[in-house]
PyMOL Python script that loads the backbone (N, CA, C, O; Angstrom):
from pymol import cmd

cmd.read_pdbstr("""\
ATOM      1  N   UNK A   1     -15.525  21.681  -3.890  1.00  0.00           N
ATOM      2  CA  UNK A   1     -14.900  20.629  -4.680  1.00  0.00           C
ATOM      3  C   UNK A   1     -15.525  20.516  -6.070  1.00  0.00           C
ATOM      4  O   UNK A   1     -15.052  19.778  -6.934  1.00  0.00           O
ATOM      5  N   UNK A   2     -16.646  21.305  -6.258  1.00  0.00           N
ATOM      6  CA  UNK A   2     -17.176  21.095  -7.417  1.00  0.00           C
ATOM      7  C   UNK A   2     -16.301  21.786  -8.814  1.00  0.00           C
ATOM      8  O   UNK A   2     -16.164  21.263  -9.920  1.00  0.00           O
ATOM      9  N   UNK A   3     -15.911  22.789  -8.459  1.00  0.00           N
ATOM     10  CA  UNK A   3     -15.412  23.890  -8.950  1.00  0.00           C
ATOM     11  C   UNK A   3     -14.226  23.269 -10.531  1.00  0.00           C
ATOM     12  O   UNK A   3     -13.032  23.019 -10.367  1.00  0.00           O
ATOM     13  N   UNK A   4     -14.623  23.201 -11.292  1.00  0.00           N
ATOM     14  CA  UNK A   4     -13.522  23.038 -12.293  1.00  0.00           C
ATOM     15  C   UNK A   4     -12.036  23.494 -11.843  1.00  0.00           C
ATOM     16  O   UNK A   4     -11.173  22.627 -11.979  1.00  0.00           O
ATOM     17  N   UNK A   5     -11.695  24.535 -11.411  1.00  0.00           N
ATOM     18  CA  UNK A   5     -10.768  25.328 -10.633  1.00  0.00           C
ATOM     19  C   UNK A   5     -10.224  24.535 -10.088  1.00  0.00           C
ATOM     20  O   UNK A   5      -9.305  23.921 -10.629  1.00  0.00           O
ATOM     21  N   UNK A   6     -10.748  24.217  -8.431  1.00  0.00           N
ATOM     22  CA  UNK A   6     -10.401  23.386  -7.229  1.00  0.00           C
ATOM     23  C   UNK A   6      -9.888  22.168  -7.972  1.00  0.00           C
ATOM     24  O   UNK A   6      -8.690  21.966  -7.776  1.00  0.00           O
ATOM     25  N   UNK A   7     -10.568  21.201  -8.871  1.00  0.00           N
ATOM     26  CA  UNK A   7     -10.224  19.855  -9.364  1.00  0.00           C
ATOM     27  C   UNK A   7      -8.326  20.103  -9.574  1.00  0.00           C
ATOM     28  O   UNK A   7      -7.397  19.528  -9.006  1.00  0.00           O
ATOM     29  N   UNK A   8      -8.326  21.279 -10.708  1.00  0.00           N
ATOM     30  CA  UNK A   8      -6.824  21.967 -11.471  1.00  0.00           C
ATOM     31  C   UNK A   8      -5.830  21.549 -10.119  1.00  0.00           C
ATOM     32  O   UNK A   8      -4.964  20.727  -9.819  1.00  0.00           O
ATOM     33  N   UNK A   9      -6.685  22.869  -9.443  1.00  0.00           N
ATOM     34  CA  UNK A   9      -5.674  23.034  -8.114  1.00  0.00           C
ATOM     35  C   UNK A   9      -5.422  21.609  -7.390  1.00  0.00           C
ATOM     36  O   UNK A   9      -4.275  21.502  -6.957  1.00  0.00           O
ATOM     37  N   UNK A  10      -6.018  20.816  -7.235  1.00  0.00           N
ATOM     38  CA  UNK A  10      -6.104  19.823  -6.271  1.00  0.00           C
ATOM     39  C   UNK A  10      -4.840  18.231  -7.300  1.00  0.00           C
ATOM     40  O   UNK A  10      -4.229  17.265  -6.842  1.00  0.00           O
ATOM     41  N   UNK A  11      -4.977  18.664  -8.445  1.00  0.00           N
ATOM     42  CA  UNK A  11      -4.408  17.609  -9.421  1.00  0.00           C
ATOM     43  C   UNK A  11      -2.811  18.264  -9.453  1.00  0.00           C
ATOM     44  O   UNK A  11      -1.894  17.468  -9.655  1.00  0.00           O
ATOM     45  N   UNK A  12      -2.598  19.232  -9.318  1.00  0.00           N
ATOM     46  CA  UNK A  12      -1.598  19.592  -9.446  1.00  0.00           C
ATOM     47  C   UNK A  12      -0.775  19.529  -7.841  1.00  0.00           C
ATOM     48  O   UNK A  12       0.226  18.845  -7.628  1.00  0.00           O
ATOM     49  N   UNK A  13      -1.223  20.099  -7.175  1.00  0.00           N
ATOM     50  CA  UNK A  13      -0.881  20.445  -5.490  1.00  0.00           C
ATOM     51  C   UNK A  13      -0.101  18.450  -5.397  1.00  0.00           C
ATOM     52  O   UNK A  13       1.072  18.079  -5.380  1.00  0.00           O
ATOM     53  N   UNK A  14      -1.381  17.656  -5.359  1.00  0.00           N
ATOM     54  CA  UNK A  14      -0.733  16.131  -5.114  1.00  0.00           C
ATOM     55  C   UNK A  14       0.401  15.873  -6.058  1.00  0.00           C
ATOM     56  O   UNK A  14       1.459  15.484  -5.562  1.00  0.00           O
ATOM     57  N   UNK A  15       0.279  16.117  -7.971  1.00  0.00           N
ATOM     58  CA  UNK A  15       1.327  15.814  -8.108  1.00  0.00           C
ATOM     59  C   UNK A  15       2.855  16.272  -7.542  1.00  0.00           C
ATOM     60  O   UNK A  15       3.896  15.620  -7.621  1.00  0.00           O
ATOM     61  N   UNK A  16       2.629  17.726  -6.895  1.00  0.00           N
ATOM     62  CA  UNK A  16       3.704  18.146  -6.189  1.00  0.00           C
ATOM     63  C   UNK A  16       4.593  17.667  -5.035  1.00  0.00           C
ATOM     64  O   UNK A  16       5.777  17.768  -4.714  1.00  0.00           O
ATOM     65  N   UNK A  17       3.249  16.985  -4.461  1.00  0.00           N
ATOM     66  CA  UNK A  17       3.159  16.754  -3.038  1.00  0.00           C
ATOM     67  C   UNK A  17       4.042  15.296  -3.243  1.00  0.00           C
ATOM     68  O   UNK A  17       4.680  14.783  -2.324  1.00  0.00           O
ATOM     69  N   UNK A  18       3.964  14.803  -4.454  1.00  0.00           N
ATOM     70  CA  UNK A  18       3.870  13.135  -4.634  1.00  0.00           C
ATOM     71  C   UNK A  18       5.330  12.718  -5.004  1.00  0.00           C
ATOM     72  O   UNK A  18       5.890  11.650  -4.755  1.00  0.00           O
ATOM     73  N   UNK A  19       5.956  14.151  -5.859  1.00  0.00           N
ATOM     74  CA  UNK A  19       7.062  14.342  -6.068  1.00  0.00           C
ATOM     75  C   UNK A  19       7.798  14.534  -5.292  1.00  0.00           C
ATOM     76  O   UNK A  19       8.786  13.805  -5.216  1.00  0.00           O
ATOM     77  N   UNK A  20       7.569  15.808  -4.230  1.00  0.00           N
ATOM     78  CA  UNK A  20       8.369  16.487  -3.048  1.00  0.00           C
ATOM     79  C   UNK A  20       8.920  15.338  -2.093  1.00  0.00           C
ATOM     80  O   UNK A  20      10.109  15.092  -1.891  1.00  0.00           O
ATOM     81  N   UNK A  21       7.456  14.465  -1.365  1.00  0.00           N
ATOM     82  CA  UNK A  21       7.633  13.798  -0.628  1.00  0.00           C
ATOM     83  C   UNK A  21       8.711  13.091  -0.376  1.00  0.00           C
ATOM     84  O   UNK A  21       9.432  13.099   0.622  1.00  0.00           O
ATOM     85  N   UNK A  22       8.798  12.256  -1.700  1.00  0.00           N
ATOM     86  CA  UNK A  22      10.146  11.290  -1.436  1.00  0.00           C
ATOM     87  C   UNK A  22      11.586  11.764  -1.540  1.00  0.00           C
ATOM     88  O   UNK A  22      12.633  11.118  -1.521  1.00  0.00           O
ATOM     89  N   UNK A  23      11.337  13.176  -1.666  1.00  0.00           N
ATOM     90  CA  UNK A  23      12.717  13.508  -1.881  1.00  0.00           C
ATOM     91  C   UNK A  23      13.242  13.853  -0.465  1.00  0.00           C
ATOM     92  O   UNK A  23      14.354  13.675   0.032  1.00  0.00           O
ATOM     93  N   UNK A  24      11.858  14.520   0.148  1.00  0.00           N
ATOM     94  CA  UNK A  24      12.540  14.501   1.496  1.00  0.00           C
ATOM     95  C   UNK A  24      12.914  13.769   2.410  1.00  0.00           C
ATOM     96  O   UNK A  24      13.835  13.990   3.197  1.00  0.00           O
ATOM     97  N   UNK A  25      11.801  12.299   2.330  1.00  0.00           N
ATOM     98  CA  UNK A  25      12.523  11.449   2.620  1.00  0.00           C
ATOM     99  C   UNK A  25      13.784  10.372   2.461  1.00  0.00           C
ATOM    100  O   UNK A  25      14.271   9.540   3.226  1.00  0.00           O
ATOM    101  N   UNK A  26      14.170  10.920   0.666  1.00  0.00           N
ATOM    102  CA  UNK A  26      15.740  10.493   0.793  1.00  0.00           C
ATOM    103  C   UNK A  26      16.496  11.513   1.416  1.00  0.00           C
ATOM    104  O   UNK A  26      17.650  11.290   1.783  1.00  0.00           O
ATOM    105  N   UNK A  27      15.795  12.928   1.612  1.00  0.00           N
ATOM    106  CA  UNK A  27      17.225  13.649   2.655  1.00  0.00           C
ATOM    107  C   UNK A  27      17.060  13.444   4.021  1.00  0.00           C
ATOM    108  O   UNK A  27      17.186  14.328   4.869  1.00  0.00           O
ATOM    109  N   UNK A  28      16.738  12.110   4.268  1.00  0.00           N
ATOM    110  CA  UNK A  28      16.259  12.089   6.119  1.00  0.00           C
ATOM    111  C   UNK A  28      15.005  12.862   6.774  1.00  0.00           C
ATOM    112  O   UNK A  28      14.758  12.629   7.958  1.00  0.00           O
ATOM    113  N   UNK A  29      14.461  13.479   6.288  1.00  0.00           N
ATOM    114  CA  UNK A  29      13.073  14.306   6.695  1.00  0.00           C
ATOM    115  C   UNK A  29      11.991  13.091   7.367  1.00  0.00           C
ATOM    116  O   UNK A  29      11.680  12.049   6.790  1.00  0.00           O
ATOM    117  N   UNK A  30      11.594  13.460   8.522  1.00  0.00           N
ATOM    118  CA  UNK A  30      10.810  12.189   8.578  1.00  0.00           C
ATOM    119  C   UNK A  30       9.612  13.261   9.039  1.00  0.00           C
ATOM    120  O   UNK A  30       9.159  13.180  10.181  1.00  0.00           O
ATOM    121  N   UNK A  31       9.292  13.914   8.431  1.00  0.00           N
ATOM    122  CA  UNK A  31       7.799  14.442   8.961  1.00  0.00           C
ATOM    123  C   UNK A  31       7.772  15.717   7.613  1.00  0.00           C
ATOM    124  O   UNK A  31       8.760  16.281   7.143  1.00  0.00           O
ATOM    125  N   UNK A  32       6.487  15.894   7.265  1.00  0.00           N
ATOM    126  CA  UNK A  32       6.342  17.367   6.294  1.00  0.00           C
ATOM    127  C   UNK A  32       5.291  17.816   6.534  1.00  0.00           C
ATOM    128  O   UNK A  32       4.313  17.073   6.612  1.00  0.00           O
ATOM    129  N   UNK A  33       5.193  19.223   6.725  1.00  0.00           N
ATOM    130  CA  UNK A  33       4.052  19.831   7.322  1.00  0.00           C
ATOM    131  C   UNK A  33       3.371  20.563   6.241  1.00  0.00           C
ATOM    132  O   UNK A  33       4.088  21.133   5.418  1.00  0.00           O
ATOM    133  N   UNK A  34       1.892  20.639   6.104  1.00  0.00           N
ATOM    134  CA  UNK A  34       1.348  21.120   4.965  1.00  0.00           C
ATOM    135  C   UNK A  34       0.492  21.920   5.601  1.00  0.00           C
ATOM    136  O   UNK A  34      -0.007  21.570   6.671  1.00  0.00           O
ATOM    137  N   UNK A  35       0.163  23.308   4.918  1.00  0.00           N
ATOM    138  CA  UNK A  35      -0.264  24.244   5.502  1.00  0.00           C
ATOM    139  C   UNK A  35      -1.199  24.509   4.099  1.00  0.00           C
ATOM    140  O   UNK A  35      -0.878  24.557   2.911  1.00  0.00           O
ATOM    141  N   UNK A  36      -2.898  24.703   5.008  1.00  0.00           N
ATOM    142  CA  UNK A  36      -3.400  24.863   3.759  1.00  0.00           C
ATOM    143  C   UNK A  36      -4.915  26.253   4.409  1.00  0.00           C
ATOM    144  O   UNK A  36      -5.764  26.139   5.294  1.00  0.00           O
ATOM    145  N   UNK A  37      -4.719  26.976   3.798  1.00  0.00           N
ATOM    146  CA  UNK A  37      -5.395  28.685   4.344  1.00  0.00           C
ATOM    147  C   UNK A  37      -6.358  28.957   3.478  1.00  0.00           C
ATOM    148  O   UNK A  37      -6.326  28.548   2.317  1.00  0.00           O
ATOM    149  N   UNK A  38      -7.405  29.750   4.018  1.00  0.00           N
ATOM    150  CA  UNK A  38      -8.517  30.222   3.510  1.00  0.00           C
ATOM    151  C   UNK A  38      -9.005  31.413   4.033  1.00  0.00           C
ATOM    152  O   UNK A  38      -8.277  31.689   4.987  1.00  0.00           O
ATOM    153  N   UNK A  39     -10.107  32.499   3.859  1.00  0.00           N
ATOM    154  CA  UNK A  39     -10.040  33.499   4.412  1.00  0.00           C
ATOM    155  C   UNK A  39     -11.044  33.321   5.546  1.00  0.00           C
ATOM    156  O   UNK A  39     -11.120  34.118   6.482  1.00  0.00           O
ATOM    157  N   UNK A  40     -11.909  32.101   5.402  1.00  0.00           N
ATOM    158  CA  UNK A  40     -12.402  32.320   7.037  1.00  0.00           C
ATOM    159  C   UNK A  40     -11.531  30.845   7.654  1.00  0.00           C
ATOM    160  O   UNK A  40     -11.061  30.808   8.791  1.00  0.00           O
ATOM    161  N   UNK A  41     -11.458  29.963   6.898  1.00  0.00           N
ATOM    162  CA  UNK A  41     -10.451  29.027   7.682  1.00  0.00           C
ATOM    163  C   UNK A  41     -11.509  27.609   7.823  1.00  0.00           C
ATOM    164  O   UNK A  41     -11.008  26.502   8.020  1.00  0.00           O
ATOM    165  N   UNK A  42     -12.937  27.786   7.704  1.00  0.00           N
ATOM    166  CA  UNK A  42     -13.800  26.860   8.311  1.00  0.00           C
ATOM    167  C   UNK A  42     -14.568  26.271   7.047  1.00  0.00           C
ATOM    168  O   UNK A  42     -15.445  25.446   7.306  1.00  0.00           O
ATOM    169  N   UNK A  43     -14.335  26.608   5.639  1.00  0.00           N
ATOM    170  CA  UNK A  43     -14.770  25.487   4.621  1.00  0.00           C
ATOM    171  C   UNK A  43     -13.621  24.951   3.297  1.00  0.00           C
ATOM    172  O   UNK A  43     -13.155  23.864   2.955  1.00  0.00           O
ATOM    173  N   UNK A  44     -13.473  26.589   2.747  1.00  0.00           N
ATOM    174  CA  UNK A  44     -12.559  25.757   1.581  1.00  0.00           C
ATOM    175  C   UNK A  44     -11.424  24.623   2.260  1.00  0.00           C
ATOM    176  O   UNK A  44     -11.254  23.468   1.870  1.00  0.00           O
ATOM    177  N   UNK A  45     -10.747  25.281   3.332  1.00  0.00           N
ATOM    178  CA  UNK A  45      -9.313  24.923   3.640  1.00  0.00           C
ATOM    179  C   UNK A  45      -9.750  23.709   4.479  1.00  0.00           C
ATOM    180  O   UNK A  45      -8.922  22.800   4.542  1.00  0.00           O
ATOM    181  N   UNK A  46     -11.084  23.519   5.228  1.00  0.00           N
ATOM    182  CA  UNK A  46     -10.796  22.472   5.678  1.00  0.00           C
ATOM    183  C   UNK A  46     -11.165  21.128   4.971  1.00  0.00           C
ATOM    184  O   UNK A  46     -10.882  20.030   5.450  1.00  0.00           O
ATOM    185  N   UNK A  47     -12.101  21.391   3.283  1.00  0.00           N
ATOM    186  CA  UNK A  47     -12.221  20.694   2.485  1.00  0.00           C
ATOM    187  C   UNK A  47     -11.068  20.161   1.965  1.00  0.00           C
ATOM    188  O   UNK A  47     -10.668  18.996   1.974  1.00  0.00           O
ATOM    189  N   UNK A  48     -10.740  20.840   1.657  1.00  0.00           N
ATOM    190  CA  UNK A  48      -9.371  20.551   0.648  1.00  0.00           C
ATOM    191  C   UNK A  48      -8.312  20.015   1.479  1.00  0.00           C
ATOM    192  O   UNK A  48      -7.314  19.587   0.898  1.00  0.00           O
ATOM    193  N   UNK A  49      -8.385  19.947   3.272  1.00  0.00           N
ATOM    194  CA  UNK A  49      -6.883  19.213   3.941  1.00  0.00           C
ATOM    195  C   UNK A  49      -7.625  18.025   3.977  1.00  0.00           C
ATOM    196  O   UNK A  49      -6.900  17.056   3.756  1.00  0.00           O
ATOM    197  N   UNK A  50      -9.046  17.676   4.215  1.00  0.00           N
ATOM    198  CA  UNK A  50      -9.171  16.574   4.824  1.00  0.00           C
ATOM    199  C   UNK A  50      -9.321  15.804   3.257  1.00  0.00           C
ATOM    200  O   UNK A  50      -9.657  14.621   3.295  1.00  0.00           O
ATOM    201  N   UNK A  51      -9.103  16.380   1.996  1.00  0.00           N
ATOM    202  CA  UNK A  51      -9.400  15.952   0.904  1.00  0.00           C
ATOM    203  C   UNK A  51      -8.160  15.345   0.702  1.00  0.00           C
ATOM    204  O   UNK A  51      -8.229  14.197   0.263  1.00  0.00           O
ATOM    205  N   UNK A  52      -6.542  16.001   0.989  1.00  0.00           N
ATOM    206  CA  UNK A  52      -5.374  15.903   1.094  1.00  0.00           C
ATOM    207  C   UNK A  52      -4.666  14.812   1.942  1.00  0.00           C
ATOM    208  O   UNK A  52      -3.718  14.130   1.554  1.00  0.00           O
ATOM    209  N   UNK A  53      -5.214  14.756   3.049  1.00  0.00           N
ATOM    210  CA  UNK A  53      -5.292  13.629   4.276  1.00  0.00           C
ATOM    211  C   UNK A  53      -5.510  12.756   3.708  1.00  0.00           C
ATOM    212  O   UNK A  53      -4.633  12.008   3.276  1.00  0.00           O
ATOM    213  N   UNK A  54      -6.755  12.588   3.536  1.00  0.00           N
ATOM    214  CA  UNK A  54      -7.322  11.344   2.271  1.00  0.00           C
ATOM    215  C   UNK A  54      -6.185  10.278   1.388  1.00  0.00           C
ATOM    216  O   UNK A  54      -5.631   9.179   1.384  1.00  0.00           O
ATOM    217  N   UNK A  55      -6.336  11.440   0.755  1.00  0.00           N
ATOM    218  CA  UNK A  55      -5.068  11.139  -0.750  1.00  0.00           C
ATOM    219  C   UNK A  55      -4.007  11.312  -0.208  1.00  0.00           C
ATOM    220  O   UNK A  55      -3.451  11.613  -1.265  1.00  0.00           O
ATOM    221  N   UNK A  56      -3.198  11.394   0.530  1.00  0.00           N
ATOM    222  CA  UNK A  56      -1.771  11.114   0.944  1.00  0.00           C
ATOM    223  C   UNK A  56      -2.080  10.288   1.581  1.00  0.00           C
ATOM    224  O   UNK A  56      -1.484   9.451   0.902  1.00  0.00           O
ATOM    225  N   UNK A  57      -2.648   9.536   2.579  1.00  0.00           N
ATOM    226  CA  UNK A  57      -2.906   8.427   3.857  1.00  0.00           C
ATOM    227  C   UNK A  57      -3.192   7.268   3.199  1.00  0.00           C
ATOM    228  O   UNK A  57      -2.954   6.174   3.710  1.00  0.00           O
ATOM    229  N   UNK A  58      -3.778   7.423   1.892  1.00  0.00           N
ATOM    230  CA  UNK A  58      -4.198   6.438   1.429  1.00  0.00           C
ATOM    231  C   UNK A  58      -3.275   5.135   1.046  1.00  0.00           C
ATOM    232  O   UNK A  58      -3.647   3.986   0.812  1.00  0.00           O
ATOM    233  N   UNK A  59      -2.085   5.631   1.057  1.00  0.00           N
ATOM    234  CA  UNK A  59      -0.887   4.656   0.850  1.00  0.00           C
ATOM    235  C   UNK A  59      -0.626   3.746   2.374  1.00  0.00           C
ATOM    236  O   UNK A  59      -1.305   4.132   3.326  1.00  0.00           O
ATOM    237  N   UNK A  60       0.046   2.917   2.540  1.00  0.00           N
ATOM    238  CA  UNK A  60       0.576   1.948   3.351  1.00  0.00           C
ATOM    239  C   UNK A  60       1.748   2.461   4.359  1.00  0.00           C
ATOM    240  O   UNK A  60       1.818   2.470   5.588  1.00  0.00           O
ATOM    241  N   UNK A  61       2.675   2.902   3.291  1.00  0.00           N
ATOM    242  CA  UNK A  61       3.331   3.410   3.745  1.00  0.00           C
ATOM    243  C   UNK A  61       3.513   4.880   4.746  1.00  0.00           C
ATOM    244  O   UNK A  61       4.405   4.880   5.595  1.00  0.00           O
ATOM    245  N   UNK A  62       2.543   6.202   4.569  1.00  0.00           N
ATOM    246  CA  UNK A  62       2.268   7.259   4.655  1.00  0.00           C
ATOM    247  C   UNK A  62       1.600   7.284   5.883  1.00  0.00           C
ATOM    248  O   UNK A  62       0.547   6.647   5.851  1.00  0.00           O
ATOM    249  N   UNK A  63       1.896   7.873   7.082  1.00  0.00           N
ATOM    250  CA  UNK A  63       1.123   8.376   8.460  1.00  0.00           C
ATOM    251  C   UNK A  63       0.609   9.691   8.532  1.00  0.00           C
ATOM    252  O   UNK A  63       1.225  10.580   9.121  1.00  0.00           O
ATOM    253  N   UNK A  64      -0.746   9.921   7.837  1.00  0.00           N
ATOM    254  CA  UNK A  64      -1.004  11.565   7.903  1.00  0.00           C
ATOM    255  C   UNK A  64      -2.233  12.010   9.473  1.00  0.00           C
ATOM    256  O   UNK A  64      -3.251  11.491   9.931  1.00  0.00           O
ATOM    257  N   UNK A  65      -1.705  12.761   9.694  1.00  0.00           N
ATOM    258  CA  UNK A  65      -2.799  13.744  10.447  1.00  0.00           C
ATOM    259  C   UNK A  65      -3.148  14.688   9.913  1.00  0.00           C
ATOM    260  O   UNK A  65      -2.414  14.982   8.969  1.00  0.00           O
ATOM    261  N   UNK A  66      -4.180  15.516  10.115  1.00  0.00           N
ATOM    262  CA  UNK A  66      -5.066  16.581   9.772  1.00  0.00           C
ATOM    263  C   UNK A  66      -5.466  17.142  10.749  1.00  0.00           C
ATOM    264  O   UNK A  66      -6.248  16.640  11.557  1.00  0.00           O
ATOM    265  N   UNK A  67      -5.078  18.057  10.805  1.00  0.00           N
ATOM    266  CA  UNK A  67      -5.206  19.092  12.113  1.00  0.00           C
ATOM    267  C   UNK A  67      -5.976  20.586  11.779  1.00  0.00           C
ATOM    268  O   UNK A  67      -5.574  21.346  10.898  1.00  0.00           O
ATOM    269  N   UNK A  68      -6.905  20.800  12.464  1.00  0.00           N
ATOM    270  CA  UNK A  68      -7.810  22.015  11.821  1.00  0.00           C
ATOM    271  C   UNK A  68      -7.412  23.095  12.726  1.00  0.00           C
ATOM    272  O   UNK A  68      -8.166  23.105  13.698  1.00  0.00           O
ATOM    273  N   UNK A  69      -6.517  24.007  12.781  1.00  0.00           N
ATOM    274  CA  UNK A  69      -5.899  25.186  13.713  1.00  0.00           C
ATOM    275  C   UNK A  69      -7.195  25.431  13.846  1.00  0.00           C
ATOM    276  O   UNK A  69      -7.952  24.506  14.140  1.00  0.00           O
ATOM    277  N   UNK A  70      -7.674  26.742  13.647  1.00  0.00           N
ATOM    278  CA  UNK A  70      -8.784  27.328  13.431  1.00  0.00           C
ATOM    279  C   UNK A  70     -10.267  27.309  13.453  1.00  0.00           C
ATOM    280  O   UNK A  70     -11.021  28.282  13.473  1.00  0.00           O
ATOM    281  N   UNK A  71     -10.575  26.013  13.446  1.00  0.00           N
ATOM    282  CA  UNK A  71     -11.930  25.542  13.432  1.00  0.00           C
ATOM    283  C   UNK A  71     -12.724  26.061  14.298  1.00  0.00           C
ATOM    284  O   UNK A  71     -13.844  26.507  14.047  1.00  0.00           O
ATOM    285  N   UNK A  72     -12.168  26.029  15.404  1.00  0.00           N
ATOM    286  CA  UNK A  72     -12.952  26.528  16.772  1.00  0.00           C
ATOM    287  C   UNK A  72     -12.590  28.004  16.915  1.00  0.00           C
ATOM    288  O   UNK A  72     -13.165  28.561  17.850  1.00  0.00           O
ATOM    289  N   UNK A  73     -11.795  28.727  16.220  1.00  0.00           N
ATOM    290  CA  UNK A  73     -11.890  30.064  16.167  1.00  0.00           C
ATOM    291  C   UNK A  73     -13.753  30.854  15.911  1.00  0.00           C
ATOM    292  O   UNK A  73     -14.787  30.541  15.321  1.00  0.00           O
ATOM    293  N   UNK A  74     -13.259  31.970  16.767  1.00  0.00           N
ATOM    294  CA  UNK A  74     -14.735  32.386  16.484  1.00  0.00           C
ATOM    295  C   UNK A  74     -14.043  33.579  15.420  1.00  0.00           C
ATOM    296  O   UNK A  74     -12.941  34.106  15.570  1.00  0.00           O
ATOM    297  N   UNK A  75     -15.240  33.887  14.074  1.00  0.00           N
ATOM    298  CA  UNK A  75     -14.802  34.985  13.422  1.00  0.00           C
ATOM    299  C   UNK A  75     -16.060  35.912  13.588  1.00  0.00           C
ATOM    300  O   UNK A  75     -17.248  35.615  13.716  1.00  0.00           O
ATOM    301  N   UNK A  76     -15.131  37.687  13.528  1.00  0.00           N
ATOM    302  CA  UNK A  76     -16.424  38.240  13.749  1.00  0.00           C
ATOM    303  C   UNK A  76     -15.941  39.501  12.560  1.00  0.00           C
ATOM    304  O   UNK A  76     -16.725  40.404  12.265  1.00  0.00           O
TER     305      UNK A  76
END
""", "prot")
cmd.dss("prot")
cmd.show_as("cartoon", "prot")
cmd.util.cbc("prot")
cmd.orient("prot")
């Protein structure tokens, strides 16, 4: 999260996210799934969902989960 980079990425991704959202929920969508990958799966990606979780949940309105596929994967 320190990363000048990550901040870019992370400011932009929500404004997307912030935009997208309601559109799907004016087309009836009642759930959106966010998929977020890394190459071992067990730091950037799980920084950045539970960073995402965060900042989307943070509203009243908004029910997020965060789900870590992978975590318990063993890599070799």
């Amino acid at each position: 999260m320190k990363w000048p980079e990550t901040q870019a990425f992370l400011t932009k991704l929500l404004d997307m996210l912030h935009f997208l959202i309601p559109q799907y929920r004016k087309e009836g969508k009642s759930q959106v799934i966010i998929g977020i990958g890394c190459t071992g799966g067990k730091h950037r990606s799980v920084a950045i969902s539970e960073y995402l979780g965060k900042m989307l949940g943070s509203s009243e309105t908004e029910a997020v989960t965060v789900s870590h596929r992978d975590a318990d994967r063993d890599r070799h």
